[in-house]
SEDO-695487 format. One record per residue: x, z, y of N, C-alpha, C, O in turn; residue number from 0; residue in three letters. Coordinates in steps of 0.2 Angstrom, whole numbers. Each point is the difference from the previous one (the first is absolute). Layout:
(node (X,Z,Y),(X,Z,Y),(X,Z,Y),(X,Z,Y),NUM,'ALA') ...
This chain:
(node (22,-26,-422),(1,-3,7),(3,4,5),(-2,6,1),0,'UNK') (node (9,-8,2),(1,4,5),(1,-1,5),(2,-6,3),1,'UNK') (node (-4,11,2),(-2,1,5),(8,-3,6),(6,1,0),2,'UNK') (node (-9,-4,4),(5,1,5),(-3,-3,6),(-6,-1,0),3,'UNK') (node (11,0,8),(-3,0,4),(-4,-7,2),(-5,-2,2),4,'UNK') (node (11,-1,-3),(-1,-8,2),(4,-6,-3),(6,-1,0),5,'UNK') (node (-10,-3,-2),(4,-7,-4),(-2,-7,9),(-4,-1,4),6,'UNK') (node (11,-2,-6),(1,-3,3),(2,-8,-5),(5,-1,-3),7,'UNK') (node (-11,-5,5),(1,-6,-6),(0,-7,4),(-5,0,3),8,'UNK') (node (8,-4,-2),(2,-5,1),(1,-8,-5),(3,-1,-5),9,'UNK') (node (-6,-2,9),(1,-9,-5),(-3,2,-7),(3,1,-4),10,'UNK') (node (-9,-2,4),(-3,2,-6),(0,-7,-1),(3,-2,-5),11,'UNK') (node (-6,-2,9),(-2,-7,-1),(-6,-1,-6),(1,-4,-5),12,'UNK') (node (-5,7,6),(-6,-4,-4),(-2,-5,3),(-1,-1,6),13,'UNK') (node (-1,-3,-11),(-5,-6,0),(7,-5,-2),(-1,-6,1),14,'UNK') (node (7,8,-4),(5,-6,-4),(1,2,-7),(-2,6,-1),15,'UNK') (node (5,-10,-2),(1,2,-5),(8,4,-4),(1,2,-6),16,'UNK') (node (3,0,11),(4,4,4),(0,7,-2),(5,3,-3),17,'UNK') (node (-11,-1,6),(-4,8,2),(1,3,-8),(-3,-2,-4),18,'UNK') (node (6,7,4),(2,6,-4),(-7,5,-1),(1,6,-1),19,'UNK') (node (-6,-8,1),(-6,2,2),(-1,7,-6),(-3,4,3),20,'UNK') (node (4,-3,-8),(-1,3,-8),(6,4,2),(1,5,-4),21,'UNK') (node (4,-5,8),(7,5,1),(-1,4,7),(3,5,1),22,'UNK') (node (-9,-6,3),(1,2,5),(-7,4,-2),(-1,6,2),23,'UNK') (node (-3,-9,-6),(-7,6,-3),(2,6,-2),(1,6,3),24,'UNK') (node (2,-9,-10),(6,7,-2),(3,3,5),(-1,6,-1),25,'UNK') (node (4,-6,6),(2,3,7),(-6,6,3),(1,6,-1),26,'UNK') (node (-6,-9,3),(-4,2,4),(-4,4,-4),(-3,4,3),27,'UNK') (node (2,-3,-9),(-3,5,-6),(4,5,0),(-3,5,-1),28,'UNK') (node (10,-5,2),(4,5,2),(1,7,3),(2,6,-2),29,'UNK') (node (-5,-10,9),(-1,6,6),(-6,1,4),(-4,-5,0),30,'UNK') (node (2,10,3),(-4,2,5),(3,2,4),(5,3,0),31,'UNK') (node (-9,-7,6),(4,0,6),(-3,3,6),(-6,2,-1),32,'UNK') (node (8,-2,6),(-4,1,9),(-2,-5,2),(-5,-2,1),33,'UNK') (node (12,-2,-1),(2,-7,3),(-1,-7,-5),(-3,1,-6),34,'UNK') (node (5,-5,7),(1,-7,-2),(0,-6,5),(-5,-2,3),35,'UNK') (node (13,1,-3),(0,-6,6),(2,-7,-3),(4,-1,-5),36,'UNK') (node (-7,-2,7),(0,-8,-3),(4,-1,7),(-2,2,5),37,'UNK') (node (6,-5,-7),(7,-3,6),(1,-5,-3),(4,0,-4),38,'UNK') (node (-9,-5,5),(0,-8,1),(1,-2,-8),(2,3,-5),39,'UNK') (node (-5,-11,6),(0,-5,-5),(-5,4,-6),(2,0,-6),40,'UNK') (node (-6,4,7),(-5,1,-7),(-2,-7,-3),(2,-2,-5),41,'UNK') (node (-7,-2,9),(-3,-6,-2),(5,-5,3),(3,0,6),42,'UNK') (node (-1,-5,-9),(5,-5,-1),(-6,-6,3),(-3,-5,-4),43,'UNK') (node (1,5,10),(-5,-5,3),(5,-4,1),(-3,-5,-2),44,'UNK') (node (9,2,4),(4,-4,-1),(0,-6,-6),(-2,-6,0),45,'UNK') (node (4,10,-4),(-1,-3,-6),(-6,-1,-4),(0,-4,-4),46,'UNK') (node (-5,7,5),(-7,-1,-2),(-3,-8,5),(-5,-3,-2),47,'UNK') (node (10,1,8),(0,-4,3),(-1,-8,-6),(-3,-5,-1),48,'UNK') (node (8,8,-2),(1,-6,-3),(-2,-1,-8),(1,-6,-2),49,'UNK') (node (-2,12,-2),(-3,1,-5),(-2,6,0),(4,3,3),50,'UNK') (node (-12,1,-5),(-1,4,-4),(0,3,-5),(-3,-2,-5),51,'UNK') (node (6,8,4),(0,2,-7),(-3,11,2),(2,5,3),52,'UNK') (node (-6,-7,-5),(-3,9,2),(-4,2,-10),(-6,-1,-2),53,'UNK') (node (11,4,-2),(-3,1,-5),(-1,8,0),(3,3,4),54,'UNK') (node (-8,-1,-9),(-3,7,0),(4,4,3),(-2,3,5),55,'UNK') (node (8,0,-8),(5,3,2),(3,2,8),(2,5,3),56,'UNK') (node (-3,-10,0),(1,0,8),(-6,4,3),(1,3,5),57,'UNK') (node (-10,-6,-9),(-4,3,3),(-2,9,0),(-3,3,4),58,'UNK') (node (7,-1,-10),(2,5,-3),(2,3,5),(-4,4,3),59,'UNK') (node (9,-6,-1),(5,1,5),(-5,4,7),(0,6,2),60,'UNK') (node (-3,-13,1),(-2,2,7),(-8,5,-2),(-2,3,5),61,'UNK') (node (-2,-2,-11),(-2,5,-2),(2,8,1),(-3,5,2),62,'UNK') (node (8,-7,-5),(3,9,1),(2,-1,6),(-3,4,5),63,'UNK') (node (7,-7,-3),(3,2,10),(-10,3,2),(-3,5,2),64,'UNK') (node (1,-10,-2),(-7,5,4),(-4,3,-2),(-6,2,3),65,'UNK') (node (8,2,-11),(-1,4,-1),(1,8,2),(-4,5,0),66,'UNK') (node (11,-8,1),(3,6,3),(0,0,7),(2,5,3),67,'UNK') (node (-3,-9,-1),(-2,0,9),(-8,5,0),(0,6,3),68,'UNK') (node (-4,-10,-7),(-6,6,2),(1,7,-6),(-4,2,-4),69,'UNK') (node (10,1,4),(0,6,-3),(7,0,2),(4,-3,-2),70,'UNK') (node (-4,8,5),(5,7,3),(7,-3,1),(5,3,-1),71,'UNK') (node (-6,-12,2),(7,0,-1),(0,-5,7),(-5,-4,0),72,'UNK') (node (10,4,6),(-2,-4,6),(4,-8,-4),(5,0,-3),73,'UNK') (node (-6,-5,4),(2,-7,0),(1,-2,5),(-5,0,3),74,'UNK') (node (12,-3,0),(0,-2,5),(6,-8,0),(6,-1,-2),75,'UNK') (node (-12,-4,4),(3,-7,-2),(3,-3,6),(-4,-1,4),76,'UNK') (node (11,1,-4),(4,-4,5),(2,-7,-2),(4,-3,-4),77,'UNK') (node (-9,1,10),(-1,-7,1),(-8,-3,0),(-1,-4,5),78,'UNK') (node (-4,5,-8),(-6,-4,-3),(-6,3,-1),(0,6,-2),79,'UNK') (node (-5,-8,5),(-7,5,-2),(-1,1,-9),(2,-5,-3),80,'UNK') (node (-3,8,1),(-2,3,-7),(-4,5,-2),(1,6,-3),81,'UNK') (node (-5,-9,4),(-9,5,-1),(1,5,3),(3,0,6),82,'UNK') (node (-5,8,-11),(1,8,2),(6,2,4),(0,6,3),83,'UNK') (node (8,-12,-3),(5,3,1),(1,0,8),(-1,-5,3),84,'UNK') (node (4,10,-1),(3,1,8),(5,-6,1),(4,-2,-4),85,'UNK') (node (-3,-1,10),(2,-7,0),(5,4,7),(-1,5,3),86,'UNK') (node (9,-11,-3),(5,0,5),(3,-5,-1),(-1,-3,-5),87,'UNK') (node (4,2,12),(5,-6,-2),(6,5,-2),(4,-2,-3),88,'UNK') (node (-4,9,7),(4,3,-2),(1,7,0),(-4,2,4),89,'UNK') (node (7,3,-6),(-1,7,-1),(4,2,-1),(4,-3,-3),90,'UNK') (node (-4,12,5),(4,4,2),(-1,7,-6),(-4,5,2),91,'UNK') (node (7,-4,-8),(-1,3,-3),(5,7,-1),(5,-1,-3),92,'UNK') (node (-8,7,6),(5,7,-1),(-3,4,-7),(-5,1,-2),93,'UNK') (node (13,0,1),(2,3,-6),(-3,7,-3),(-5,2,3),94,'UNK') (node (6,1,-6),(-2,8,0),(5,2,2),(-1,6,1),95,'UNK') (node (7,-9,0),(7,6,5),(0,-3,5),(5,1,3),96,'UNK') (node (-9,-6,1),(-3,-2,7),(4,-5,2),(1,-1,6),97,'UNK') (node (3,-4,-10),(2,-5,1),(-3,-8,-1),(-2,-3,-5),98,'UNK') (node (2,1,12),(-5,-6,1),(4,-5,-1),(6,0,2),99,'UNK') (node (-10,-7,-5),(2,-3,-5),(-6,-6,3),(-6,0,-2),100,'UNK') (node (10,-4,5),(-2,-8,1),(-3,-3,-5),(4,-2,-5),101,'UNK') (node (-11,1,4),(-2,-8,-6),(-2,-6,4),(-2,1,6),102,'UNK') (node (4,-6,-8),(1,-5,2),(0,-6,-8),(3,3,-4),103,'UNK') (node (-6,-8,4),(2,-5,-6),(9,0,0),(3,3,-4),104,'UNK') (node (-1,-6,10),(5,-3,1),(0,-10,3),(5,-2,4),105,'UNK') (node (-8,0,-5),(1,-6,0),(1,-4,7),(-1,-6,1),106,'UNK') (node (2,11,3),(1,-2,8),(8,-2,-2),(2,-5,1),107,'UNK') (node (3,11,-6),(7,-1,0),(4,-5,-4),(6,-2,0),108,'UNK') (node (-13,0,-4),(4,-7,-2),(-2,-8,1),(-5,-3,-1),109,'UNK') (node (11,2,4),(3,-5,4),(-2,-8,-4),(-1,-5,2),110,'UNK') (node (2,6,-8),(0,-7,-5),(-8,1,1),(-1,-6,3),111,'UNK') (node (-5,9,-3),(-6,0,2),(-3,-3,4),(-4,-4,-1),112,'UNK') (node (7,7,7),(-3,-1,6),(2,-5,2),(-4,-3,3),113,'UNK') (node (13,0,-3),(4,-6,3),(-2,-4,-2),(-3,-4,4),114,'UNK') (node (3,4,-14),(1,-7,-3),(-7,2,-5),(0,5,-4),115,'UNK') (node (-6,-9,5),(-6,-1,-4),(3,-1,-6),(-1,3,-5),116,'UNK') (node (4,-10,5),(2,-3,-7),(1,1,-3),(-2,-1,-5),117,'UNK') (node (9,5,6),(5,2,-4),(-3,6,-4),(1,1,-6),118,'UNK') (node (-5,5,10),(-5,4,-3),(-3,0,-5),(1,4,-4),119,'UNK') (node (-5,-11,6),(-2,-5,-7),(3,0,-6),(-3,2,-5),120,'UNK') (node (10,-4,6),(3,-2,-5),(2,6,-4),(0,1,-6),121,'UNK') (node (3,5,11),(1,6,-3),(-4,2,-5),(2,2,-5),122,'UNK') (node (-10,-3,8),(-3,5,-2),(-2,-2,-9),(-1,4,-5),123,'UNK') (node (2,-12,5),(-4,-3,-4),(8,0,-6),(-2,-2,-6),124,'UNK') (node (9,4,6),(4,2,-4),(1,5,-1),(3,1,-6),125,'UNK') (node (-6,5,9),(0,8,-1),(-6,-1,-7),(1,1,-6),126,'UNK') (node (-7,-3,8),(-5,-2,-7),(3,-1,-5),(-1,2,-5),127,'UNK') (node (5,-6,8),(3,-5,-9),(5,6,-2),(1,-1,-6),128,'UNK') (node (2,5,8),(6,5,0),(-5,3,-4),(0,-2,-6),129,'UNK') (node (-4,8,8),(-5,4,0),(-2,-1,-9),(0,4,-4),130,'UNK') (node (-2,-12,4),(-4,0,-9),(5,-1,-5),(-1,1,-6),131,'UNK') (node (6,-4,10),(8,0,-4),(2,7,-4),(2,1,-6),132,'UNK') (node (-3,3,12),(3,7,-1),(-5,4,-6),(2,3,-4),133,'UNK') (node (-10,-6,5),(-4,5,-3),(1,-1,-8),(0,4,-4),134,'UNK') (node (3,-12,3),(1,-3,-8),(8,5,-1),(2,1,-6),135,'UNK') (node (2,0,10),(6,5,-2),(0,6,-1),(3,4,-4),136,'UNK') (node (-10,-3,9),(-1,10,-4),(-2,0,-5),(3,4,-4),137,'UNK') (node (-10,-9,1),(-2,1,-6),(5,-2,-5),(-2,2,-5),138,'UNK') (node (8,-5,5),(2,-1,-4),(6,7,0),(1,5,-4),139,'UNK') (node (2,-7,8),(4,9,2),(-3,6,-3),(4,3,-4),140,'UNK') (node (-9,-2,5),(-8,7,-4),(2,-2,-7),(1,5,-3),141,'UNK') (node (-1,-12,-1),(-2,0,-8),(9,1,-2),(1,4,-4),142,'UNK') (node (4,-7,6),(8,3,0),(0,8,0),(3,2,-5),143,'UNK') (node (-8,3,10),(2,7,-1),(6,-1,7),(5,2,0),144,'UNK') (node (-8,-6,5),(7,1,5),(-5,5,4),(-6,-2,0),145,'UNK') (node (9,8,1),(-3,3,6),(3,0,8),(6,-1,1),146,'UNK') (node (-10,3,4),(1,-1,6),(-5,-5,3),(-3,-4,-3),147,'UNK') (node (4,4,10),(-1,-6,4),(6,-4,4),(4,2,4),148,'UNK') (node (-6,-8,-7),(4,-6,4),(-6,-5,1),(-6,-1,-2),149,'UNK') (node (10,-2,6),(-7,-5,6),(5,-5,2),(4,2,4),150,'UNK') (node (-6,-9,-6),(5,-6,1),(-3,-1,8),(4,-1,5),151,'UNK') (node (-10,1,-5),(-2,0,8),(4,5,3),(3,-3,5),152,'UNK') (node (-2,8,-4),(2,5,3),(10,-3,0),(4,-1,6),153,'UNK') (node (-1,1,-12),(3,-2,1),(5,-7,4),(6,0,1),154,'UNK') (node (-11,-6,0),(2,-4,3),(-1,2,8),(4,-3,4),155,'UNK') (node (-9,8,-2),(-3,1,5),(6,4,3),(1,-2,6),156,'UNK') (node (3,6,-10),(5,4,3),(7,-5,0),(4,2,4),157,'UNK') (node (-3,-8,-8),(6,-4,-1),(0,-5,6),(3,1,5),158,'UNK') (node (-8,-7,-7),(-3,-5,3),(-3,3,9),(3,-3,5),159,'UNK') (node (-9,8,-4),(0,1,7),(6,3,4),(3,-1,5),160,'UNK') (node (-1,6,-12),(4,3,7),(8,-5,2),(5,1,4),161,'UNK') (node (-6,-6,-6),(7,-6,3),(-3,1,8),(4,3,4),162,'UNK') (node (-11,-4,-3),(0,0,6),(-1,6,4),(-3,-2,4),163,'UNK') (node (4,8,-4),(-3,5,0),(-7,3,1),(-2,5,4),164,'UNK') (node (-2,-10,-7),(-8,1,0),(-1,7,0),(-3,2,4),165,'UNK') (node (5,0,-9),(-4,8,-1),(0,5,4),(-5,4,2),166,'UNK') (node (14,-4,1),(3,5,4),(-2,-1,7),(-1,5,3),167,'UNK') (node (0,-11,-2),(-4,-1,9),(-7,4,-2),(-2,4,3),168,'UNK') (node (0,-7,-7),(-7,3,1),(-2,6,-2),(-5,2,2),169,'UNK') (node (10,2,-5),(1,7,1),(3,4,5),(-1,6,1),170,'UNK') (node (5,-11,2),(2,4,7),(-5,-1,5),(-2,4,4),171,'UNK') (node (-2,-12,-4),(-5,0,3),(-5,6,4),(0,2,6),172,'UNK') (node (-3,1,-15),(-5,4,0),(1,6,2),(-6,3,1),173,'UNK') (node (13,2,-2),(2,2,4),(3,3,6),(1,6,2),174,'UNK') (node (1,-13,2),(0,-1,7),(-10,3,2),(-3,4,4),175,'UNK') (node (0,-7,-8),(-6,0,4),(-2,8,-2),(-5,2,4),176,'UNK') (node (7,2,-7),(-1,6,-1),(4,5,6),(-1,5,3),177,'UNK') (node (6,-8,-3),(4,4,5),(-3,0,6),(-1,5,4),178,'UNK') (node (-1,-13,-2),(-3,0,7),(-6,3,1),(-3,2,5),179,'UNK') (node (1,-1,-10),(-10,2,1),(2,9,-3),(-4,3,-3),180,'UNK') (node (9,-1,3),(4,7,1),(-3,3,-5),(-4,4,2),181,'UNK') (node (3,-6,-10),(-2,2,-7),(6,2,-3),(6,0,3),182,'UNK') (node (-8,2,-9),(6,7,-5),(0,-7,-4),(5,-2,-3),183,'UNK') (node (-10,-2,1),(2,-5,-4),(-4,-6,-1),(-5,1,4),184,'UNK') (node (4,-8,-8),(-5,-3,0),(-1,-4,-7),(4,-2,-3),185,'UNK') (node (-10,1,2),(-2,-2,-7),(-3,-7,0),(-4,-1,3),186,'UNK') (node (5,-2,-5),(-2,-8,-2),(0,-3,-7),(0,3,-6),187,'UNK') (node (1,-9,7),(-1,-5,-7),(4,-5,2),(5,-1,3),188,'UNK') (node (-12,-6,-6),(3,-7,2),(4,-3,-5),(-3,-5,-3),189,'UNK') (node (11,7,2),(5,0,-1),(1,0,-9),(4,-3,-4),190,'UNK') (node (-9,7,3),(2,2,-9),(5,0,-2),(2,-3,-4),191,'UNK') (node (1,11,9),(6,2,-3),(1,7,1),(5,3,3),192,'UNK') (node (-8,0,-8),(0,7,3),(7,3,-1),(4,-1,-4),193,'UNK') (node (-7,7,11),(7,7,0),(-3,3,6),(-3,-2,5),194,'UNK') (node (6,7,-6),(2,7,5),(5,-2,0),(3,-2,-4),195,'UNK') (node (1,3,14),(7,0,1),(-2,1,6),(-5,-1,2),196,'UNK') (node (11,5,1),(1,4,8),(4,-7,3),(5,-2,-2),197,'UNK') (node (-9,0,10),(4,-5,2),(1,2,7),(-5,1,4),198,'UNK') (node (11,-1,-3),(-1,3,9),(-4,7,2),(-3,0,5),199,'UNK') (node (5,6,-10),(-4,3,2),(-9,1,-2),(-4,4,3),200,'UNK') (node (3,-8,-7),(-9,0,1),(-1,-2,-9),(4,-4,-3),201,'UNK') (node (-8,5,1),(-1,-1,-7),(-5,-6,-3),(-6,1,-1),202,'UNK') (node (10,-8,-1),(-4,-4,-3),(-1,-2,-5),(4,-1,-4),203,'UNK') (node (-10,1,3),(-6,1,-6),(-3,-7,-1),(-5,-3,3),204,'UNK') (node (7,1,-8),(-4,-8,-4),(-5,1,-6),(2,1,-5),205,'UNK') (node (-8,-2,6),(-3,2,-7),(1,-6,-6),(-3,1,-6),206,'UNK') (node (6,-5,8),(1,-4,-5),(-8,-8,-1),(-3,-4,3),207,'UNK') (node (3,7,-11),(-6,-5,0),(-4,-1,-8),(3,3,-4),208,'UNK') (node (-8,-5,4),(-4,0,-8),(1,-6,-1),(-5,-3,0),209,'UNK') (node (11,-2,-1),(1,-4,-1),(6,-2,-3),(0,-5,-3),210,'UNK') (node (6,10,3),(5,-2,-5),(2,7,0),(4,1,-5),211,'UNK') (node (-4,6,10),(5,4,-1),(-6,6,-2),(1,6,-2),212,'UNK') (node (-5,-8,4),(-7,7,0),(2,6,1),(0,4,-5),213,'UNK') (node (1,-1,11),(2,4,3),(-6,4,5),(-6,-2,-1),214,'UNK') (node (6,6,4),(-3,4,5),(4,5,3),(5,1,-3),215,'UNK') (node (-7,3,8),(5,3,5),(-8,8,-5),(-6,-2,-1),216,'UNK') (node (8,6,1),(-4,5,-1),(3,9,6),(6,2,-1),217,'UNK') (node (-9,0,4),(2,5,4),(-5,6,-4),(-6,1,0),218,'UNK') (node (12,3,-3),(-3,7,-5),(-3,4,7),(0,-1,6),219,'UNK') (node (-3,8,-11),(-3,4,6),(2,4,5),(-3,3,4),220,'UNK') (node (12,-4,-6),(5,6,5),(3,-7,3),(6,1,1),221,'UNK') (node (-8,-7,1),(2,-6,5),(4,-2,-4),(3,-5,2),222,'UNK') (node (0,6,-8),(6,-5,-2),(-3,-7,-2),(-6,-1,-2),223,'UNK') (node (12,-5,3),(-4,-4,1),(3,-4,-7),(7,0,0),224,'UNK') (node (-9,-3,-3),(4,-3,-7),(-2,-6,-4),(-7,-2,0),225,'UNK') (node (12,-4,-2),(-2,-7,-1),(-2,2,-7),(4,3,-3),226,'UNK') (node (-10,-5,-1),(-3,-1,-6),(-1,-6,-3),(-3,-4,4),227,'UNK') (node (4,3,-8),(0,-8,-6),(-4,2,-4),(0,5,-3),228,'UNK') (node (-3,-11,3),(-5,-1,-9),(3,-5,-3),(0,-6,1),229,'UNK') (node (2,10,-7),(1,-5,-6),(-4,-4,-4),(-6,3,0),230,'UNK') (node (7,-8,-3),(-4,-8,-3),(-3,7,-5),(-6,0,0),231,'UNK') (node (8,4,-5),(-5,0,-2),(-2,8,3),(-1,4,-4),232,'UNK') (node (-1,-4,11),(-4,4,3),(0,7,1),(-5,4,1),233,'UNK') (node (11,-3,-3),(3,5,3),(3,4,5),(5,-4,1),234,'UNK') (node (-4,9,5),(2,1,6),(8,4,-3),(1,6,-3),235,'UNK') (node (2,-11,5),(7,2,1),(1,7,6),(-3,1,5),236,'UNK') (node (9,3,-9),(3,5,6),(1,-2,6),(2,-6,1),237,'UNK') (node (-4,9,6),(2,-4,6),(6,-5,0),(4,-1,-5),238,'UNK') (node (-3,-2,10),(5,-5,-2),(2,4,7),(-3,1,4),239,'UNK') (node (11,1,-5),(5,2,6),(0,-3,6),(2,-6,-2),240,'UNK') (node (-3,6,7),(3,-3,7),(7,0,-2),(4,3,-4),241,'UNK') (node (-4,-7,10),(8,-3,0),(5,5,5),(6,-1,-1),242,'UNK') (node (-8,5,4),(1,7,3),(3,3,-6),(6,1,-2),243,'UNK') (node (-12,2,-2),(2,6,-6),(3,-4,-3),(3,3,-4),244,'UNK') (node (-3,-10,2),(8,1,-7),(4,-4,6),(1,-5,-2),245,'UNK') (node (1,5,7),(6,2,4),(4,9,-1),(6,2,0),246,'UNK') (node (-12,2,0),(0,6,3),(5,3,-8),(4,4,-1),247,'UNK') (node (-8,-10,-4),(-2,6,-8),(10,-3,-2),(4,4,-4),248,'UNK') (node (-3,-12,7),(7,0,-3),(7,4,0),(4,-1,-4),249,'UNK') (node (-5,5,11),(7,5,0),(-1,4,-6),(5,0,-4),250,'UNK') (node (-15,4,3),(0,6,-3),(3,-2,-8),(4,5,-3),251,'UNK') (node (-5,-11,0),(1,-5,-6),(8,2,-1),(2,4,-4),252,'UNK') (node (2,-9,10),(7,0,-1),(3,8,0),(4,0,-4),253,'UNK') (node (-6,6,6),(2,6,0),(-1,4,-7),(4,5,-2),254,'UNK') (node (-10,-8,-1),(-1,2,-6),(4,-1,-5),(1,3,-5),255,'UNK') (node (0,-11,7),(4,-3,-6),(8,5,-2),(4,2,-4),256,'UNK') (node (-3,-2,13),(8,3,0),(0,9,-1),(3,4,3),257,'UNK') (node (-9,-3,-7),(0,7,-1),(1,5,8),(0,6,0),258,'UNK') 
């Protein structure tokens, strides 16, 4: 198990049939931590709205989170009361190099939400169908011997939203609100689209989601802060680069190549 300071998790969404709940276990057997920040959408009360599905695996889930609440580890749930866990709507989390870092969900910065109910709706209820689409591509992908991750949800999300610039609004959004509340950077969800990337000055941090990219934001014990994946078969992938460092990493590349 290794140690580090703090995991940052987002859009779990239990209680659908969605929830990556067995990829985020494997996650969490991983590390010991100080911290553990839940930034929104752990329990999918939305969606349990209109159907339930809570199978062992999820309960698994909310077992260990307050396991580790009541031992040496603090939990701290933004948004929602959750038994042993410290509750915010929102929080200010410094680093071990003293750099403070907005949590927040996110869901004030999107506009299709808050504007338009229905369409919401409709998103949300084609994102699902994307999501199980995708899951019958991996497994099929797994028994070919294709390695990597690709995500047809991820990718319509990046083709499809960004005609209108969904992503990017809401990533400058959340940044505008970092600069005005005079933060080094801010972390959220919502969105299930994770990255690191410096915007204006200030650093934004998406944890993604346990639902198609199974991601987490993990901050080591010398403050670096690095995007982590679990693979379907339950593996943690090397950090995944911000968008920063493979800007940074392309000169060093082209220079190598030209000796």
């Amino acid at each position: 198990m290794k140690r580090v300071r703090a995991l940052f998790l987002s859009d779990i969404h239990l209680g659908t049939r969605a929830c990556q709940a067995d990829r985020l276990l494997a996650f969490l057997k991983e590390y010991e931590s100080e911290y553990i920040y839940l930034v929104g959408d752990i329990i999918d009360l939305w969606a349990m709205s209109r159907s339930i599905y809570w199978p062992s695996a999820h309960n698994t889930v909310v077992q260990k989170l307050l396991r580790k609440a009541r031992h040496h580890t603090r939990v701290i749930f933004i948004g929602m009361s959750f038994g042993a866990v410290d509750i915010a709507s929102e929080y200010v989390h410094v680093t071990a190099t003293g750099k403070r870092l907005l949590l927040v969900h996110g869901d004030d910065y999107d506009q299709v939400t808050t504007c338009h109910r229905w369409l919401s709706v409709l998103g949300d209820v084609s994102y699902t169908m994307l999501v199980h689409i995708n899951r019958a591509l991996s497994w099929t992908r797994r028994k070919l011997g294709v390695s990597g991750h690709w995500s047809l949800a991820d990718y319509a999300k990046r083709n499809v939203l960004k005609a209108v610039a969904y992503i990017g609004d809401f990533e400058r959004a959340a940044a505008h609100t970092a600069i005005q509340r005079g933060m080094d950077g801010i972390i959220c969800g919502h969105i299930h689209t994770p990255v690191i990337r410096d915007i204006d000055g200030v650093r934004y941090i998406n944890c993604g989601d346990w639902v198609d990219s199974c991601t987490a934001i993990v901050e080591q014990l010398d403050g670096h802060i690095d995007l982590v994946r679990t693979t379907p078969e339950l593996r943690l992938v090397d950090p995944v680069a911000s968008q920063s460092e493979r800007a940074a990493a392309a000169p060093r590349a082209a220079d190598g190549r030209h000796g």
